[in-house]
C-alpha positions, 0 to 999 in steps of 0.5 A: 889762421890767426888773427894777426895773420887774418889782419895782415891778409887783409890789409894786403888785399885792401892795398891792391884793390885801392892801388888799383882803383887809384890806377884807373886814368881819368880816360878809364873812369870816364869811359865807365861813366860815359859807357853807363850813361848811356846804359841807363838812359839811351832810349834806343838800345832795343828798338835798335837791337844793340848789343851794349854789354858787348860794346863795353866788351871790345872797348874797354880793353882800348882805352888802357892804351890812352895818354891824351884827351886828343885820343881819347875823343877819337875813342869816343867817337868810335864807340858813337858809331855802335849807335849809327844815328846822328842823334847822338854827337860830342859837344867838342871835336877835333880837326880830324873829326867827322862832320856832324850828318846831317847837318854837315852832309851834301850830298845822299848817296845809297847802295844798290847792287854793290854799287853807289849811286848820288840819290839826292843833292843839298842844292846850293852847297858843296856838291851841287856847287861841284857839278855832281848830279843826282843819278851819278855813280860814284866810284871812289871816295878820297881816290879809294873803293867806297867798301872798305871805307866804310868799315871804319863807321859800322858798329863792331858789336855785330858782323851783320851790319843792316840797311840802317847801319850802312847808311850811316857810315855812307852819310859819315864818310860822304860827310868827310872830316873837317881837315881833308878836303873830298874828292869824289869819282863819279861816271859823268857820260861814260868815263870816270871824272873827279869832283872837288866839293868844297866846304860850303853850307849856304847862307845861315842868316837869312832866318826865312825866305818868302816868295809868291809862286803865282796868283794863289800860292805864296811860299816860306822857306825856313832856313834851319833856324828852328832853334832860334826864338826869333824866328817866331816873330819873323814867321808872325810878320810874314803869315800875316802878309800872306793871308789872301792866298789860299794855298801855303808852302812850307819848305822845311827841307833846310832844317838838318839842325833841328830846334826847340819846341817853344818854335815849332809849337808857336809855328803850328798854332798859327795853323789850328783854332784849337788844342791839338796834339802833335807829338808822343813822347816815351821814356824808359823808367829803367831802375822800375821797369815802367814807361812814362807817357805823355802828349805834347800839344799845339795851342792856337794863337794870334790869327789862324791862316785857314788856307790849304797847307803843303809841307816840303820835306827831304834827306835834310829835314832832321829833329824838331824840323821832323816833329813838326811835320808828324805834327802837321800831319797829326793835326790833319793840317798839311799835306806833306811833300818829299822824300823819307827826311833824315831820321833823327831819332829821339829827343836828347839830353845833355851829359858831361864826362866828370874827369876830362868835362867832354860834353856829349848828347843822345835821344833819352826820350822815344817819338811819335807820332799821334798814331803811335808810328815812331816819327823816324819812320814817317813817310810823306803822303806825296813821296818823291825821290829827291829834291828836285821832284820835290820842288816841281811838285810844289810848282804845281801847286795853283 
């Protein structure tokens, strides 16, 4: 072959190959990156047994067919679903989007023998408020069988979906979408009666309530406000109203939004007069196949209540809500009361797809807790069943 022939040749193949990358749509190059995003940092993907190679496998053929930003965050939505935990969100959505869960959930619902039954209630919000009962079972969602709803929420990389995974796409579809409104069947006395559950969350700006339960407990309820620094100052002035009684309840089962660790540290060094740790954090060096280790620790400050301690915990206790409870339980300085809490894996870090600028979120760091138990899998020393178990047994608290 000739050398002019050999040029030509490839000129021709630099041609196509640069045709085709310039081809690529902007939904096309982001769905690479925001794929190999979470390759390389997701802190997950083998304590969760995802196959992530197989993902990029049944998605990447989809996103070719994409002609707007609306589709494509529909599309990134459902590759979210392969990592079934509600740790991992986009910064934006759409009408047709999901509810965050658990912050945006109502109502814990669990399988047993095919059927579905409501294990726990968000008292005060929307289910509660539409006369559903814990022990109920439901029977259809939106006027359909529960079953073949949840498909749309499992991840495709397998065909064996576990406990894990059919509890998220429970959680997600009972969480709805921000454009329908719910209808829940459930059995109340026999027959089949239908509940409208309306979108309401309770009341947001109240950063903490207090109240006196009797002569030796008094009691503050944190109203999910972890990730407001105020709250310090707040929680301050309350503790140290509450010094002469000698037991302490704090209610953290409003907290699904998680916080900052700048607030549940400053919290719990109110509680130890020295420095402790509270929480294990681990994150993967992938490029050199090593792990980075490091403890994060409670530093006393201001006046220490010395007092017994009870943390209440539940199905909407999530992220740093849950790092403080491995924390009071690390530092043997509470006693934790509740049910398992929402299971948030993680600490998360932000990224930004570079074409469409979707902002998105996942855990890049494991957590546990100071006995080396991963903190989503920490269950209460006094274990309840729901929330209401719960709160009787802070009542009998003297």
């Amino acid at each position: 072959m000739n050398k002019k022939l050999l040029t030509k040749l490839i000129l021709i193949i630099l041609f196509f190959v640069g045709n085709t990358v310039f081809a690529q749509t902007k939904y096309q190059k982001d769905f690479i990156k925001f794929w190999t995003d979470i390759d390389n940092h997701y802190a997950y993907l083998e304590q969760q047994n995802i196959d992530w190679n197989k993902v990029k496998e049944i998605y990447k053929p989809q996103v070719e067919k994409i002609t707007n930003d609306d589709e494509f965050i529909q599309f990134l939505e459902n590759i979210l679903n392969e990592l079934h935990n509600g740790h991992s969100s986009l910064n934006t959505n759409l009408n047709s989007s999901n509810r965050l869960v658990p912050s945006g959930l109502d109502l814990y619902i669990q399988k047993k023998d095919n059927r579905y039954f409501i294990k726990d209630l968000r008292k005060g919000f929307g289910a509660d408020l539409s006369g559903l009962k814990i022990g109920m079972e439901v029977k259809f969602y939106n006027g359909k069988p529960i079953e073949v709803q949840l498909k749309k929420f499992l991840p495709k990389f397998t065909d064996k979906a576990n406990q894990k995974m059919y509890q998220y796409a429970l959680d997600m579809l009972f969480a709805g979408t921000h454009d329908t409104k719910r209808e829940i069947t459930a059995i109340e006395n026999g027959k089949e009666k239908v509940y409208f559950p309306i979108t309401y969350y309770g009341n947001r700006d109240e950063l903490l309530y207090t109240e006196v339960l009797n002569t030796n407990t008094a009691y503050i309820k944190i109203n999910n406000s972890l990730g407001n620094n105020n709250l310090i100052a707040e929680f301050d002035k309350t503790l140290d109203s509450l010094f002469q009684y000698k037991n302490l309840i704090i209610d953290l089962t409003e907290t699904p939004g998680g916080g900052n660790t700048t607030v549940a540290r400053a919290i719990m060094g109110r509680f130890t007069n020295q420095l402790l740790p509270y929480q294990i954090h681990e994150f993967d060096e992938k490029r050199y196949q090593t792990k980075r280790h490091w403890v994060e620790y409670v530093t006393p400050r201001k006046e220490i209540y010395k007092g017994n301690v009870f943390i209440l915990v539940g199905h909407w206790t999530g992220s740093m809500g849950e790092g403080m409870v491995i924390g009071f339980d690390g530092m043997k300085r509470a006693k934790i009361i509740g049910t398992r809490m929402a299971g948030l894996i993680g600490a998360i870090s932000n990224f930004q797809l570079t074409e469409t600028k979707i902002g998105f979120q996942f855990p890049t760091e494991r957590l546990y807790h100071i006995n080396g138990t991963p903190r989503e899998n920490f269950v209460p020393e006094i274990l309840t069943k729901n929330s209401e178990e719960t709160i009787q047994k802070a009542k009998e608290i003297k």
